[in-house]
N, C-alpha and C positions, 0 to 999 in steps of 0.2 A: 871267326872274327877275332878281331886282337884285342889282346885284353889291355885297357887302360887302367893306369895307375892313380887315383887319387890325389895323393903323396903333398907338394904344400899347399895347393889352390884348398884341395877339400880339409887338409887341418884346422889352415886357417879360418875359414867356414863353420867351424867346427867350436875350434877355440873360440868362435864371435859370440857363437849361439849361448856355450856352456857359462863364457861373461854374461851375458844376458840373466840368466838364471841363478847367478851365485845368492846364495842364502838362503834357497828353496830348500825344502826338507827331501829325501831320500834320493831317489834315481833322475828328480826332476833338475839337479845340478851336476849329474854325473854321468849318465846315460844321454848321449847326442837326442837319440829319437823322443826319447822324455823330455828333455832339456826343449826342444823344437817345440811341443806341443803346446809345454809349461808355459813357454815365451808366448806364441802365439795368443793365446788364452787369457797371458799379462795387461798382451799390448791391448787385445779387444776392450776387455774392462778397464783400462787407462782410459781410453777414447770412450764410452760409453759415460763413465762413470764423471769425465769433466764435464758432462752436461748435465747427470745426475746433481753434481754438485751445483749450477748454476739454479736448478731446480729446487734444492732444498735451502738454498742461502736466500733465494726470492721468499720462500715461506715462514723465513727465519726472520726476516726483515716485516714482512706484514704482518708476523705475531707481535714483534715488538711496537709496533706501532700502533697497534690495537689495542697494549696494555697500557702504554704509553697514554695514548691518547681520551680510554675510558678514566684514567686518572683524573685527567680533566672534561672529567662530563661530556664527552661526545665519543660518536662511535668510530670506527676505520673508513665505512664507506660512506658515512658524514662528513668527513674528514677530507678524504680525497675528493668528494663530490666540491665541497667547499673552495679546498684548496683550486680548483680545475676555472671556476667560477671565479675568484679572486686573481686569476692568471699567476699564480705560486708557481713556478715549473721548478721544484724539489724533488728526485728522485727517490723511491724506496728508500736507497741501499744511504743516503745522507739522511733520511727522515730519521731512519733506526737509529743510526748516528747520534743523530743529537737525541734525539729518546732516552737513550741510554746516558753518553756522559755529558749533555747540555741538557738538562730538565728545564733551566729557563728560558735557553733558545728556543727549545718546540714549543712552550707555552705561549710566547709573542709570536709562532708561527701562526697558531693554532687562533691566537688571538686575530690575527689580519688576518686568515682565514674568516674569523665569523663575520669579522667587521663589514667585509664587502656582501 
C-alpha cells in the first residue's frame, strides 16, 4: 500500500488543535494526542458547565430573595405564592435585582403583593 503523507492538511489540524489548548500546563499544549484529549475534555465541561451555571445563578437569585424578602416579614414561597395571586409577572433574576440595589422598589412590590 502507498504510504500517504500528512504534510499540510494534517499540520494544519494539528496547529488548530495545539491553539485550542494554549495555556494548559505540560504536554496538554504541546503533544497533539494530549493537546486532542485536553481540548475535548475543555469543550465537554464548557457545554456542561453553561447549564451548570444557569443552575447555580437560579439559586443565587432565590437566596436573595428569601433574604430580601424575610427582611420584610414574609417568606419566599409567601412571596411568590402572593405575587402569582396579585398577577406580578416579575421574574427571579429582576426580583434579586431589585433586592439587592432597589430595597425600596421590592418593598412596594412586596407591598402590592400583600395588598391583593
Amino acid at each position: 500500500m502507498t504510504r500517504v503523507k500528512g504534510g499540510f492538511k494534517a499540520r494544519r489540524r494539528h496547529n488548530r488543535i495545539l491553539a485550542l489548548t494554549k495555556g494548559q500546563f505540560g504536554a496538554r499544549h504541546k503533544h497533539f494526542r494530549r493537546a486532542k484529549e485536553a481540548s475535548l475534555h475543555a469543550l465537554w465541561y464548557a457545554y456542561r458547565d453553561r447549564r451548570n451555571r444557569r443552575r447555580d445563578l437560579r439559586r443565587l437569585w432565590i437566596t436573595r430573595i428569601n433574604a430580601a424578602a424575610r427582611l420584610n416579614g414574609i417568606t419566599y414561597s409567601k412571596l411568590t405564592n402572593s405575587l402569582k395571586a396579585a398577577h406580578i409577572e416579575l421574574d427571579r433574576k429582576v426580583l434579586a435585582d431589585l433586592a439587592v440595589h432597589e430595597p425600596a422598589a421590592f418593598r412596594a412590590v412586596i407591598d402590592a403583593a400583600r395588598a391583593s
